[in-house]
C-alpha positions in Angstrom: 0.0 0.0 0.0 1.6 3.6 -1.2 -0.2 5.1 2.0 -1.0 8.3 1.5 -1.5 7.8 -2.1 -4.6 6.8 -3.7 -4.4 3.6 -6.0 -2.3 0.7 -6.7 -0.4 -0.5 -9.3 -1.8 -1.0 -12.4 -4.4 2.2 -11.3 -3.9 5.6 -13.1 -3.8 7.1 -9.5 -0.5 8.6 -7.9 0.0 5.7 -5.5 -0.3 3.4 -8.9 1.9 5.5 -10.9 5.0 7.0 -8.3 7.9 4.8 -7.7 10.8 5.4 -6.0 13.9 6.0 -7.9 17.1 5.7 -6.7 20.3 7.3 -8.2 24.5 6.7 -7.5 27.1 8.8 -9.0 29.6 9.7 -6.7 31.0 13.4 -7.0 28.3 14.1 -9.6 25.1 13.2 -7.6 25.0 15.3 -4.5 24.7 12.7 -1.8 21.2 13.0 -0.2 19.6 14.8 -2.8 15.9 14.5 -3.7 13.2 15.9 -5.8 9.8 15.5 -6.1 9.5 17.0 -9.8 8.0 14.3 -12.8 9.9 12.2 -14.4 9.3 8.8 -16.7 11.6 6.1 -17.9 11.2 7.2 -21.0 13.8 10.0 -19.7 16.7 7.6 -19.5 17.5 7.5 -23.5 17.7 11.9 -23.7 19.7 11.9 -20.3 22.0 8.6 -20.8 23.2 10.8 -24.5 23.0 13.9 -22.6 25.5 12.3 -20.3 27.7 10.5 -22.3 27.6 13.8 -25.3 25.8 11.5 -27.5 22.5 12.6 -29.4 19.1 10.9 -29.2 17.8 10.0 -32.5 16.3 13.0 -34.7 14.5 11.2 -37.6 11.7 10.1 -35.2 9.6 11.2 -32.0 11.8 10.9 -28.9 8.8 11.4 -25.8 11.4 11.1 -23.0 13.4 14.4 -21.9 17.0 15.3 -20.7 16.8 15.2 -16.5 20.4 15.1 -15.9 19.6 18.9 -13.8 17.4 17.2 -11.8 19.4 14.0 -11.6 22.7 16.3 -11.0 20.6 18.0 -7.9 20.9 21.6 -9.8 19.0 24.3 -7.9 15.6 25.4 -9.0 15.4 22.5 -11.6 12.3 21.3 -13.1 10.8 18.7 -14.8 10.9 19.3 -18.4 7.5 17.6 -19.0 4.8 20.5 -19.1 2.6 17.6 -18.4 2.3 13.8 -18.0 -0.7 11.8 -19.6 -2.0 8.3 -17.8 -3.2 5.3 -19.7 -5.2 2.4 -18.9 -5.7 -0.5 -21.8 -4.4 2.4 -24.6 -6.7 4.6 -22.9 -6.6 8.1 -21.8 -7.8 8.8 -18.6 -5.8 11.3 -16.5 -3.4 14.0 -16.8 -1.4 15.9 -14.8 0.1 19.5 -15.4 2.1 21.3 -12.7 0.3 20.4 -9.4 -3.0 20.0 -11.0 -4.4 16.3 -12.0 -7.8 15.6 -14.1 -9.0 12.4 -13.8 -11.7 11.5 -15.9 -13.8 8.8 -15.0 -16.5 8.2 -17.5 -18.8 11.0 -17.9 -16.9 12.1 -14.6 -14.5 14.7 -14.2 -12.2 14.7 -10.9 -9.8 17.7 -10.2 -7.2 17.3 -7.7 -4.4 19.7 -6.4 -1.6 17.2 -5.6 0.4 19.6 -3.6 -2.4 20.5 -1.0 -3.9 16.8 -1.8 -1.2 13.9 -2.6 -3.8 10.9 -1.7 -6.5 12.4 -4.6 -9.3 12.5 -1.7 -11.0 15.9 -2.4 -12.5 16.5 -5.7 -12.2 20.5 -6.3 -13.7 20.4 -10.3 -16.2 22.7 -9.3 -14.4 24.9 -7.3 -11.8 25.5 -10.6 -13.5 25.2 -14.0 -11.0 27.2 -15.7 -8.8 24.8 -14.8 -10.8 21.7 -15.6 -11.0 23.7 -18.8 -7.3 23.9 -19.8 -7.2 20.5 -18.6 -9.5 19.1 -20.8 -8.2 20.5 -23.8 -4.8 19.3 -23.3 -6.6 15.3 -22.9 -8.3 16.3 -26.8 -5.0 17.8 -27.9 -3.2 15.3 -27.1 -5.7 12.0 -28.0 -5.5 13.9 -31.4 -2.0 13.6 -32.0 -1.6 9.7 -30.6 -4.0 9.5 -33.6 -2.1 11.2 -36.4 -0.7 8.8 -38.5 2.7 11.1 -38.8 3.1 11.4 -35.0 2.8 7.3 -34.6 5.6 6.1 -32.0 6.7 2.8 -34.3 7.6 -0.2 -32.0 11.5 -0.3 -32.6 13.4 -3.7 -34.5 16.5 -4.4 -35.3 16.8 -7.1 -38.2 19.1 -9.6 -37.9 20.0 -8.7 -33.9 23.2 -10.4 -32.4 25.2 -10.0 -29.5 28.1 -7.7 -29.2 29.2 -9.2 -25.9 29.7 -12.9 -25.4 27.6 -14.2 -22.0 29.1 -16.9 -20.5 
């Protein structure tokens, strides 16, 4: 149980979604160092060639982001995700933007303000249309480009795949 967070895993609520992440790198890694800002797996690629002075990809869609400030414990660094879309079965049910989450639930809409409200107990929708609002149109905007056929993330494959290293 992710006590106080609402959910479990497999759930499009926090306490389904938030993992713990630990990271070494002595002398680069300020020892004790947290954050609390967003970030995906999908980040390792950007920040692993951020790292190294490599490049990610450019001839397709790269939805992870360089978060070797945040990793690096820089001051004042923020996630670079202006917001973070949930899925359950392929679809679209939540997003989050800043401290704000909509959760939509059927033909219900859920607003929650996860820094006064980390276990997603009160539902303030009413209390903030404007931001259900802005909210709402990032879920369309966003739906609408998963479905254009020239944004489509292509499953990667590698003909012919071997092994570089011998495992023994």
């Amino acid at each position: 149980v992710n006590k106080p967070l609402r959910g479990g895993k497999g759930s499009t609520w926090e306490g389904g979604l938030r993992v713990c992440t630990l990271a070494w790198w002595p002398g680069s890694i300020p020892k004790g160092s947290t954050s609390d800002e967003v970030m995906t797996v999908m980040d390792l690629l950007p920040t692993f060639a951020s790292l190294s002075g490599g490049k990610v990809p450019g001839d397709r869609i790269i939805d992870g982001k360089d978060i070797s400030p945040l990793l690096m414990g820089k001051e004042g660094a923020k996630s670079p995700h202006e917001a973070f879309y949930y899925f359950s079965q392929n679809h679209l049910k939540a997003v989050r933007c800043g401290d704000w989450k909509l959760h939509k639930q059927g033909k219900k809409t859920l607003l929650h303000n996860l820094r006064e409200d980390i276990g997603e107990s009160k539902n303030v929708a009413k209390e903030n249309p404007e931001v259900v609002a802005r909210l709402e149109k990032m879920m369309t905007d966003f739906n609408a480009e998963m479905k254009d056929p020239t944004k489509v993330r292509k499953a990667a494959w590698v003909e012919k795949a071997e092994f570089l290293v011998e495992v023994k």
